[in-house]
DRENLUMKOL-448964 format. One record per residue: x, y, z of N, C-alpha, C in turn; residue in one letter. Coordinates in steps of 0.02 Angstrom, whole numbers, plus 50000, padded with zeros to 5 digits. Layout:
# residues N
XYZXYZXYZA
...
This chain:
# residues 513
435644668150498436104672850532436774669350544X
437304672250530438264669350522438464672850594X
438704667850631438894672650676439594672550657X
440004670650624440664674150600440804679550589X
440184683150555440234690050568440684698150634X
440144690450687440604695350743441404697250783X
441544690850742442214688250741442904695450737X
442674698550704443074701950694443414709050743X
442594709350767442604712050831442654708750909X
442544703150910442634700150967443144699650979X
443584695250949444254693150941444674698250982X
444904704950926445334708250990445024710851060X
444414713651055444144715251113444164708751168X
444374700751147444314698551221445064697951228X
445654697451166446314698751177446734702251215X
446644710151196446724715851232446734715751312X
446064713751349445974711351419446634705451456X
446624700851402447054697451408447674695651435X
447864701951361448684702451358448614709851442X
448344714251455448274716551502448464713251580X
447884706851584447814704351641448304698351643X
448534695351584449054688851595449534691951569X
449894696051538450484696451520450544704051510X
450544706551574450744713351567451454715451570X
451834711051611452434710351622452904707251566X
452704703351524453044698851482452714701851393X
453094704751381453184707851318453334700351241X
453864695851268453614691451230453134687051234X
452674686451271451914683651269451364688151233X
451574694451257451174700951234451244700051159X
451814700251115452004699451049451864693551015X
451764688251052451624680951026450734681851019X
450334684151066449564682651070449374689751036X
449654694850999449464699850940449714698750907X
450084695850879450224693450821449864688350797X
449864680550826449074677050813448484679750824X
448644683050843447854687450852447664689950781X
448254694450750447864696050703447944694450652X
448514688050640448304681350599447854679050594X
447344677550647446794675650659446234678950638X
446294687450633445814692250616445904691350545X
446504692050529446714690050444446124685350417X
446264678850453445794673750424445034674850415X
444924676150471444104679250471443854684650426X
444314690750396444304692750368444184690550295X
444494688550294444604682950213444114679550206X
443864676250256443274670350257442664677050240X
442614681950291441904685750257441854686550213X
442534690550177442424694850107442464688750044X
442814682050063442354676950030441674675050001X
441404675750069440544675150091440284678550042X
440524684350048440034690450040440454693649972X
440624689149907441004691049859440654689949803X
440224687549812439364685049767438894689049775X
439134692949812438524697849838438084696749901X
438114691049936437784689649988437824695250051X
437404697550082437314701050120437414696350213X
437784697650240437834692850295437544697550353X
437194695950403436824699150461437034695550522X
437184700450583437214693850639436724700550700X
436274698150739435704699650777436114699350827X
436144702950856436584700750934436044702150990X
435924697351027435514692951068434914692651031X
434804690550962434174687750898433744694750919X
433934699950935433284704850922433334708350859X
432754708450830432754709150751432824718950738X
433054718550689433034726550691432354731750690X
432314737250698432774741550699432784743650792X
432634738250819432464736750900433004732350917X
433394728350889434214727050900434814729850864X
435214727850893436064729750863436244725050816X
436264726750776436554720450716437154724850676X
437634718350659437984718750631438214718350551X
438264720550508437924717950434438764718550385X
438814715050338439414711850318439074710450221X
439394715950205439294714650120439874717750081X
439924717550039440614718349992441144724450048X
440734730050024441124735050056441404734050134X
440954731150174441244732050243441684726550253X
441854720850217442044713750208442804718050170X
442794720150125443454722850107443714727050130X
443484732750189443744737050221444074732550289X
443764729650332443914724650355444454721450359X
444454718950298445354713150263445684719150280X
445634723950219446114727950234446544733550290X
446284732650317446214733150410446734728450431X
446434723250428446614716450459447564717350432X
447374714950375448174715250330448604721150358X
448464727450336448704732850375449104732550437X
448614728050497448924729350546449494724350574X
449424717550515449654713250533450884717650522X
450774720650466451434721850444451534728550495X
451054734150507451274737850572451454735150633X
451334729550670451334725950711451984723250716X
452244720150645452814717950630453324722550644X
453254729950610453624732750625453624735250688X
453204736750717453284741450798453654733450833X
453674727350819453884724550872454724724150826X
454974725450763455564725450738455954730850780X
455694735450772455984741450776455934743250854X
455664736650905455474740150956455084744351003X
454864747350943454284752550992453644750851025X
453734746251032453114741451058453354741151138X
454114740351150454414739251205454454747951241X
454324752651213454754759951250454004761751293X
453704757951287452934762651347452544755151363X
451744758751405451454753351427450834751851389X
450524745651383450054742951348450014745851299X
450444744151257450374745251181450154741951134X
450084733451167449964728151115448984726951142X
448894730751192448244729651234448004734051191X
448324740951188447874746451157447804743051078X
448194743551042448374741750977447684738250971X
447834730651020447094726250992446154731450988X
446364734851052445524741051064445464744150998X
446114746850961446064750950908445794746750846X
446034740250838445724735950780444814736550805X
444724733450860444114733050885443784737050848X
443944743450865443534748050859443614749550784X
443884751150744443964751450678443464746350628X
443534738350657443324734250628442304735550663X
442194736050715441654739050745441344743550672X
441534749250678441484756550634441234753350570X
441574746250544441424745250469441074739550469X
440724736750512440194730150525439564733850558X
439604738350584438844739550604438334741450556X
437814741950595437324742150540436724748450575X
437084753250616436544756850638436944763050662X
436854770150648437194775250678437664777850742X
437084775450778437024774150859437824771450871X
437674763450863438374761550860439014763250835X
439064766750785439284769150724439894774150800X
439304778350829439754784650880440064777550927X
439734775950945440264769751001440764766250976X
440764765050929441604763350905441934767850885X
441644774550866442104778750853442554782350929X
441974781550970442304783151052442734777551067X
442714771451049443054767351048443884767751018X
443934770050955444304772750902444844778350944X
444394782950986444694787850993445004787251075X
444884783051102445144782751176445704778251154X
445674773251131446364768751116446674770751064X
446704775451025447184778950964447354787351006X
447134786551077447374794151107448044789751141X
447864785851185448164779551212448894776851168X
448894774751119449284773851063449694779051025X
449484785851016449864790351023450414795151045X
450254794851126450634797251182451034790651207X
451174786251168451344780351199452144781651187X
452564779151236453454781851252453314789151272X
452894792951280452854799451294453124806751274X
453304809851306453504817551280453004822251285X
453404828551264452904833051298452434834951200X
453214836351161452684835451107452184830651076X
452444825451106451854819651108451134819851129X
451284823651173450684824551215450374830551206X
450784834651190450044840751154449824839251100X
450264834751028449774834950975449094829551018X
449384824351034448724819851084448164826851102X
448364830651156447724833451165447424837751125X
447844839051080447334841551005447064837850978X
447264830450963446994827450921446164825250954X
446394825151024445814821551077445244828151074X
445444834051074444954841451074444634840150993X
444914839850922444494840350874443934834250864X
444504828850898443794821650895443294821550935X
443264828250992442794827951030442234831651024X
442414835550969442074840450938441694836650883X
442104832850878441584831650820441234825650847X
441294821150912440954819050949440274821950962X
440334828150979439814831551026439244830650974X
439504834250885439114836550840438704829550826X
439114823550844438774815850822438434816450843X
438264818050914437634816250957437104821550952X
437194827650916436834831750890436454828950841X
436814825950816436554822050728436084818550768X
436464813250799435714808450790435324808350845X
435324812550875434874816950921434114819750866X
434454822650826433884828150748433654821550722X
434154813750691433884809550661433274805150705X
433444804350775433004801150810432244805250839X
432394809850822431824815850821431564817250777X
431654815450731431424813850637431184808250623X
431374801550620431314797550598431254789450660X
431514791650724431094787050759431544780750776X
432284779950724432694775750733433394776450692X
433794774150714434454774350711434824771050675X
434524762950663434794758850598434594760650533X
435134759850508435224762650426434834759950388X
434654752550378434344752450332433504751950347X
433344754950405432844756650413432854762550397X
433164767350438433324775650385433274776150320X
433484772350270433224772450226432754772050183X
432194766150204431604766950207431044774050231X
431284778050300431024781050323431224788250295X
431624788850290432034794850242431774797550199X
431564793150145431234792950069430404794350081X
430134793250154429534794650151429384801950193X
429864805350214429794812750246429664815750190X
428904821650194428844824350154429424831050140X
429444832450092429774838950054429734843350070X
429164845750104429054853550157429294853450221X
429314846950229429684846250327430294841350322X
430944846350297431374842350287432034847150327X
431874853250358432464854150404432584850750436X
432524847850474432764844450551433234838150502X
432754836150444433294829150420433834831150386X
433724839850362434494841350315434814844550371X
434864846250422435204849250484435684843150496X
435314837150524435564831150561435894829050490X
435834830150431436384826950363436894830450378X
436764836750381437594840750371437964837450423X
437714836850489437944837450542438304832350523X
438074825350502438424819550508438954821250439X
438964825850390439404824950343440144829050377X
439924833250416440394836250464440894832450506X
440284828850528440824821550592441164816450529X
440914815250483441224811550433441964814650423X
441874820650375442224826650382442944828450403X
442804826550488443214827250529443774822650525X
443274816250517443574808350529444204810350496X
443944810750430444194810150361444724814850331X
444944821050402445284825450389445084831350324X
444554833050302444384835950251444514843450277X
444684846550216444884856250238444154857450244X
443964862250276444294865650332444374861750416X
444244855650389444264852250464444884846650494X
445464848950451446034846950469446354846950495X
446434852650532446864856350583447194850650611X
446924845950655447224842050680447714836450664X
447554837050589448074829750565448914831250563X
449004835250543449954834350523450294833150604X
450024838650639450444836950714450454830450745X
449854827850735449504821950781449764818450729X
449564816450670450214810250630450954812050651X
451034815550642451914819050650452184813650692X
451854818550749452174815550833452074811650858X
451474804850832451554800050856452194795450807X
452064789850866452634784450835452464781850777X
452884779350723452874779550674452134771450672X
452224766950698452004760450709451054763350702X
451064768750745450614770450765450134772750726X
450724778550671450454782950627450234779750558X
450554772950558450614770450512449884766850489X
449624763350568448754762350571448404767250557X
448654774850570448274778250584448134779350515X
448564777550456448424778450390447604774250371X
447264771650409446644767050377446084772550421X
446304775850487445804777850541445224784350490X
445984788650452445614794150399444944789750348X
445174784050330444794779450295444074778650302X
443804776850373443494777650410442934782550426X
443224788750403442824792050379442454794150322X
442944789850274442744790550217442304785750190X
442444779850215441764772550238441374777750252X
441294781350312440494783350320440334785950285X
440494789250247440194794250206439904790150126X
440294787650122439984781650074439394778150100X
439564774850157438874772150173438144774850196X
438424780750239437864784550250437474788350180X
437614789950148437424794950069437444791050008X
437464784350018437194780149985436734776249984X
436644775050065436054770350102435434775650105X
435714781650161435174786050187435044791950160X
435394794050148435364801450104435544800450027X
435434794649991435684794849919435724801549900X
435924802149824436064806749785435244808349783X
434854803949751434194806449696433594805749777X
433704808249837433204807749891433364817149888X
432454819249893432534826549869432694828749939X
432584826450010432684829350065433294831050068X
433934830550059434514834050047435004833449990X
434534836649943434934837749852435184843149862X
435844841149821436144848649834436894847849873X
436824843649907437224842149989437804838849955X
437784836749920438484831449893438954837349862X
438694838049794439134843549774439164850249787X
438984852549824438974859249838439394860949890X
439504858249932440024858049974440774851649954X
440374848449959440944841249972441364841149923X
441364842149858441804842149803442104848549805X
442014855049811442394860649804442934860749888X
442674856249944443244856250004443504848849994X
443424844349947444024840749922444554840849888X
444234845749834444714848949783445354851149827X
445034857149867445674860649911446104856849948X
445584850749990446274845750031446784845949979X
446594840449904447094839049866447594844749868X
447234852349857447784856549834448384857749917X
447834858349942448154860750013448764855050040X
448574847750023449104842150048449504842550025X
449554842949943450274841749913450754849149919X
450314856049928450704861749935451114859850013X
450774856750073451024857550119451804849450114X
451654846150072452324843150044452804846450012X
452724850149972453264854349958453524859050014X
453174862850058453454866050098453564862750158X
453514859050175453834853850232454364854050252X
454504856050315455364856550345455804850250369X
455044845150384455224839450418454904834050381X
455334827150383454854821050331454294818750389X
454224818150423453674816550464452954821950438X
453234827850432452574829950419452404831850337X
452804828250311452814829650235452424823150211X
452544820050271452124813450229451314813650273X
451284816550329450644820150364450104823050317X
450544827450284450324834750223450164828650154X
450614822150173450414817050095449784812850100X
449724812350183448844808150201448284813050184X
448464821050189447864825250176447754824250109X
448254825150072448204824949988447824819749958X
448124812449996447644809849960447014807649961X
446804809950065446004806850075445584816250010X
445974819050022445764824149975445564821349884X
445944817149868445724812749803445384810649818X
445154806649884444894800849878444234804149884X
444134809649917443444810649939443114816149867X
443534818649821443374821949764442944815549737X
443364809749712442924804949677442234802949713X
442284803249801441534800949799441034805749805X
441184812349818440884815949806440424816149715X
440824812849680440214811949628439814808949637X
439574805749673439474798649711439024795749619X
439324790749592439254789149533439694780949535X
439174776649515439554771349515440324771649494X
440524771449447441104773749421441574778549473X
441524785149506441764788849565441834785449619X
441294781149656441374777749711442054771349702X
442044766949655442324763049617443164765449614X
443194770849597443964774149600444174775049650X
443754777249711443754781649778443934773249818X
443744769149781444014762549816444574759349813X
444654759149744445464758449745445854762149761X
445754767849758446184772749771446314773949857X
445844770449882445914770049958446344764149972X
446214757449958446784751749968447504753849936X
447584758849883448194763349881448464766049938X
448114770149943448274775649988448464775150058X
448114769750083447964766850150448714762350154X
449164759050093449584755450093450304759550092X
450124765250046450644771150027450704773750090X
450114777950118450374780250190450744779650240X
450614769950249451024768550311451634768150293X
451654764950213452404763050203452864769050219X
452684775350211452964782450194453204784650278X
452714782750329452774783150384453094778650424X
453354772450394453674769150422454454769850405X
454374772050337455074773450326455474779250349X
455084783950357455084789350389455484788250471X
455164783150501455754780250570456144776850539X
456114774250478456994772250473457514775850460X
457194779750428457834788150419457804789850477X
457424793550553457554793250598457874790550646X
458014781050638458324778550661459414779050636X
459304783850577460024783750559460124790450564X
459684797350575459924803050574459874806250645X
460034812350652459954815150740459184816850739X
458934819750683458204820750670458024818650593X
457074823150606456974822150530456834828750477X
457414832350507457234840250493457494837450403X
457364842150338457684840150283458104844050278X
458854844150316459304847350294459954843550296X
460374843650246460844838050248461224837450314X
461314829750339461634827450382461944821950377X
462664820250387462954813350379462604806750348X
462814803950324462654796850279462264792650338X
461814792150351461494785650382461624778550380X
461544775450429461734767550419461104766950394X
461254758050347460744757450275460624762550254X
460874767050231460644771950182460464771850125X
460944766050076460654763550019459774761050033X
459844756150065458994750950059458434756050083X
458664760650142458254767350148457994769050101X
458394771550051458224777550014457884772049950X
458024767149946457684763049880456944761949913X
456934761349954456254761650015455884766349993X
455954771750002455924778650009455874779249930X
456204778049899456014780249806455224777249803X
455334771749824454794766849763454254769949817X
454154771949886453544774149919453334782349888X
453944786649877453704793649847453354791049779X
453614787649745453294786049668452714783449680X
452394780449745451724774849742451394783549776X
451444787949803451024793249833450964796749797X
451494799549739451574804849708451154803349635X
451044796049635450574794749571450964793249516X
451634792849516452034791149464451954784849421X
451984782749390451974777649359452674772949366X
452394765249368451914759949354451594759449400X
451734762449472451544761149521450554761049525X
450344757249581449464758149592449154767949606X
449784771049627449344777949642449304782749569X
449834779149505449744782249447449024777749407X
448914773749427448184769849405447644771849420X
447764774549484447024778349534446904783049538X
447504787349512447294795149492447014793449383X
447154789149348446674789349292446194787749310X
445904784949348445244781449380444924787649386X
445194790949439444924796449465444824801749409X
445154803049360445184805649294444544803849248X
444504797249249444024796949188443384798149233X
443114796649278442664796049340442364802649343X
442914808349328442624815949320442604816649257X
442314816349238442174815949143441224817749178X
440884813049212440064816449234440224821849249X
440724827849307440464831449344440614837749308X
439984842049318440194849549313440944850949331X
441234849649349441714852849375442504849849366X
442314845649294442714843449286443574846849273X
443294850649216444104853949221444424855849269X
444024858549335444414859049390444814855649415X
444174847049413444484842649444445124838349412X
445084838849354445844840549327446374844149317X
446284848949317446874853149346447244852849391X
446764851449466447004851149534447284845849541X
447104840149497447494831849508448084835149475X
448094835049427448754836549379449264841249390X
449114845349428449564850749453449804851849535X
449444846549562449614845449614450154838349622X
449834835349571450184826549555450864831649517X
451184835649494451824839749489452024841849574X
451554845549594451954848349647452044842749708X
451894837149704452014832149755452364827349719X
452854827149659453194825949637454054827749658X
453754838349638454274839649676454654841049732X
454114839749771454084839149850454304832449889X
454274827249841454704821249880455514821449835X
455504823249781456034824549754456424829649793X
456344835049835456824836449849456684834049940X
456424832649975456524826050015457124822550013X
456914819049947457384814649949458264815049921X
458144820249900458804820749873459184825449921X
458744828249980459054831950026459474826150112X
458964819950107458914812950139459764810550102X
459864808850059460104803750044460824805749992X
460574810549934461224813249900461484818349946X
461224822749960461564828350001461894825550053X
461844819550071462224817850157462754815350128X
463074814150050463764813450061464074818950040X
463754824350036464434830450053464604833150104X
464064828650170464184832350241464654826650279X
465364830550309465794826950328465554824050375X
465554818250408465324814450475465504817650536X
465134817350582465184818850632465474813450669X
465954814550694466514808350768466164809550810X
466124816750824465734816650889465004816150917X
464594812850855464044811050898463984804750897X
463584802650921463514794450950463374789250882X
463444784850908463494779650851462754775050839X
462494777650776461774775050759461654767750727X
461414762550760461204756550742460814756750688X
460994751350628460564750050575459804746350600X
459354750750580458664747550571458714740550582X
458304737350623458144730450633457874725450579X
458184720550535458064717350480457234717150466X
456774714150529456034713850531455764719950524X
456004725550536455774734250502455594733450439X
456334731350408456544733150345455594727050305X
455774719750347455444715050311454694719750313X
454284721450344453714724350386453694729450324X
454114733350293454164739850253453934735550177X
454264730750177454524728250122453924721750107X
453644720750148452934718250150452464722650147X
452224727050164451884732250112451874735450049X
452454735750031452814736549968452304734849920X
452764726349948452424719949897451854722849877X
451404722749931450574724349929450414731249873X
450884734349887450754739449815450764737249764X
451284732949758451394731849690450904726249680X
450574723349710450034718449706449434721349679X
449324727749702448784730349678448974734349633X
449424735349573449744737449519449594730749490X
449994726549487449854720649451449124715249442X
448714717249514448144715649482447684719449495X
447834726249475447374732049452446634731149437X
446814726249375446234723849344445544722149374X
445694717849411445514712449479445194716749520X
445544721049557445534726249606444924730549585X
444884733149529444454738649510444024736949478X
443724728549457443214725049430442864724849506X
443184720249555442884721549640442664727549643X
443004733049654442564739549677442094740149632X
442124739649584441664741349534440914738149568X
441204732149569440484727749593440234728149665X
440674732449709440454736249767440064741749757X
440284745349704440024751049690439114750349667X
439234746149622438504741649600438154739849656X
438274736949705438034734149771437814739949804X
438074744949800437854750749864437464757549820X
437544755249764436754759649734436354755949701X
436274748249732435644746849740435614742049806X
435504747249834435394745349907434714739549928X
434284738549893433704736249901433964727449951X
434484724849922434594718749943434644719350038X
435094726650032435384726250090434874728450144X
434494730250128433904734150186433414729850195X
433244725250147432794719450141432984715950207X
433784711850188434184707750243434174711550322X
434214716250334434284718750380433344720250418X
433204723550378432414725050408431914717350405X
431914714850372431584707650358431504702450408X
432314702450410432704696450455432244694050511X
431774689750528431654687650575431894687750655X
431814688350698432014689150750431724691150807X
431884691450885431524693350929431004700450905X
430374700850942429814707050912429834704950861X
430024701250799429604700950744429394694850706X
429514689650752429274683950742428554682150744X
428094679950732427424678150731427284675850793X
426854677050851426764673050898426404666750882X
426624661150925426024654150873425254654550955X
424774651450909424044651250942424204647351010X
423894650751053424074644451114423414639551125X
């Protein structure tokens, strides 16, 4: 047993308290101990998905009680690379909310910030359902927290929408594994899986009730139509720093759903056949269609790039809905895309804010940096819109050849391809409404005079960038890894072994006295 494992979660959870109780007052202490902080998460990060890059399965028992009668934490390709990428993520949002300031306009922001890694990194190390809802309550009290943060009133109603649909789909969690623990007797996964496979075929409501339920709370996470409602406002209106994490939180849901319907509900387990494609691929299809339509009709860039997070957890969740080595495999890269595209889009998004009176798209005076803006702003519409050379024109062929198994393929080409046009022309005229149109509008004298973006914004923007183009250039690399994630999680046998096996309190041998 590694206890490095827990590292990832400990870390900010004893930070957070910290920066609270010693430096609530002092903003540069606050910025110095989250920032090593999640330098520090960085590292740990790196060190797991090291570990666990051979395939090793890492377990940590917390207080040695062995499963499925303890909490354990479990660490193998997939949760080891969701993780990093977490980690990395938050390190350049961080950068920017303290460039740009917004770290300074409200209270405990660098306290909450650390709860929100917690809990995120929580969500993708556990190893049992149960827990699974406690970091997501975790997730959702410090990203309500982080939202409404500098305040407002529209701030605060998308907050209590966003706080009403996560609670809903709260309630339905505890429905779920309410039916699963009334079925099957326990809550860790890779005991569920074992136990799953042995419910007979005639008494299988209660276990396909408690599936939907959980593909629902997944669902939710994950922003999928018809259960979106909540995303464009609640990205919109929070701060950009904010929204920009919030680009991995949709992710999150899409982890579960991979892990749960690969571990517990595979494809080929007859207690809920049927369940993958019958629903899940025909309300992915629509996100896709529904995100990029709501980019073209977008009044404001804040929610055009809102309408650009639906679009693409909408790709992402078409591919795993095949759930097919090859589909899962795309649905992976295409998430370290997406997850990188998002924030960048949302961060730039406050830098045009920081030079215009709003972010309505209708021409207004030339912005300070307007040039480096808008070159910002090109190379992020081209990494969302799937253009080429960029990583999101790599991950939509992925996603292309990947539907070559499914019935439904021509659909699922069409809707990439004709939506990858209409979210083409939906940042195209964005941007040409941003940036060419503001020099035919004469300047305004009389309104106040707008400060250029803070150099560490720009660096914070421009350090994600990089990261795109990192995963363009080693594509290769990138999608040989998932691949071999993908391999790892349909054949689960290693991982349930490690977990159920493991020695530990209750299942150690008593010796003769």
């Amino acid at each position: 047993m590694t206890h490095w494992i827990v590292a990832p979660v400990i870390l900010p959870a004893l930070l957070a308290p910290f920066i609270v109780l010693a430096a609530r007052f002092h903003i540069g202490i606050q910025r110095s101990f989250s920032v090593a902080g999640v330098l520090a998460l960085i590292g740990c990060a790196a060190g797991l998905a090291w570990q666990t890059s051979d395939g090793t399965i890492l377990l940590y028992q917390l207080g040695d009680w062995a499963a499925p009668f303890g909490i354990v934490l479990v660490g193998d390709r997939l949760s080891t690379m969701m993780v990093l990428l977490t980690a990395v993520l938050g390190l350049f949002v961080l950068l920017y909310a303290i460039g740009s300031g917004w770290d300074n306009r409200g209270w405990h922001f660098h306290a909450l910030f650390q709860f929100q890694l917690m809990g995120i990194m929580g969500a993708f190390l556990t190893g049992d359902l149960f827990n699974l809802f406690v970091f997501f309550e975790v997730l959702l009290i410090a990203s309500y927290g982080l939202m409404i943060h500098a305040g407002g009133n529209a701030r605060l109603r998308a907050g209590v929408q966003y706080v009403l649909f996560n609670l809903i789909g709260s309630t339905l969690f505890l429905f779920a594994l309410g039916s699963i623990y009334a079925e099957t007797g326990t809550l860790n996964m890779a005991d569920l899986a074992n136990r799953v496979a042995l419910i007979d075929p005639a008494e299988t409501v209660g276990i396909r009730v408690a599936a939907v339920l959980l593909l629902l709370v997944f669902a939710i996470k994950a922003a999928l139509v018809p259960l979106h409602f909540w995303l464009p406002s609640s990205y919109a209106e929070a701060p950009a720093p904010v929204a920009a994490l919030f680009a991995i939180m949709t992710k999150v849901g899409a982890y579960a759903i991979i892990r749960v319907y690969t571990l517990v509900f595979p494809p080929d387990v007859e207690v809920t056949s049927g369940l993958h494609d019958v629903w899940l691929q025909p309300a992915a299809l629509i996100s896709v269609a529904l995100g990029m339509i709501g980019v073209l009709a977008a009044q404001r860039l804040d929610r055009l790039v809102a309408f650009s997070v639906i679009g693409s957890m909408g790709m992402v969740m078409v591919t795993i809905s095949l759930f097919t080595p090859a589909g899962i495999a795309a649905a992976l890269y295409y998430i370290v895309h997406s997850t990188f595209a998002g924030a960048v889009l949302f961060l730039i998004s406050d830098l045009v804010r920081t030079g215009r009176r709003d972010l309505e798209l209708t021409p207004q005076p030339t912005m300070s940096g307007a040039a480096l803006t808008a070159g910002l702003f090109f190379v992020g519409a081209i990494a969302m819109a799937g253009l080429p050379p960029l990583s999101g024109f790599l991950g939509k062929l992925l996603v292309l050849e990947a539907a070559f198994s499914s019935d439904l393929m021509v659909w699922i080409w069409t809707v990439v391809l004709v939506s990858s046009l209409i979210s083409i022309l939906g940042f195209a005229r964005a941007g040409s409404v941003l940036f060419w149109k503001a020099h035919s509008v004469a300047p305004d004298n009389g309104a106040p005079v707008r400060e250029r973006p803070a150099p560490l914004a720009y660096v914070a923007v421009g350090g994600l960038l990089s990261l795109l183009i990192a995963n363009t250039v080693f594509a290769g690399q990138v999608h040989g890894y998932t691949s071999k994630i993908a391999a790892q999680l349909f054949a689960p046998e290693p991982y349930i072994t490690t977990v159920v096996d493991t020695p530990g309190k209750l299942s150690e041998p008593k010796e003769d006295k």
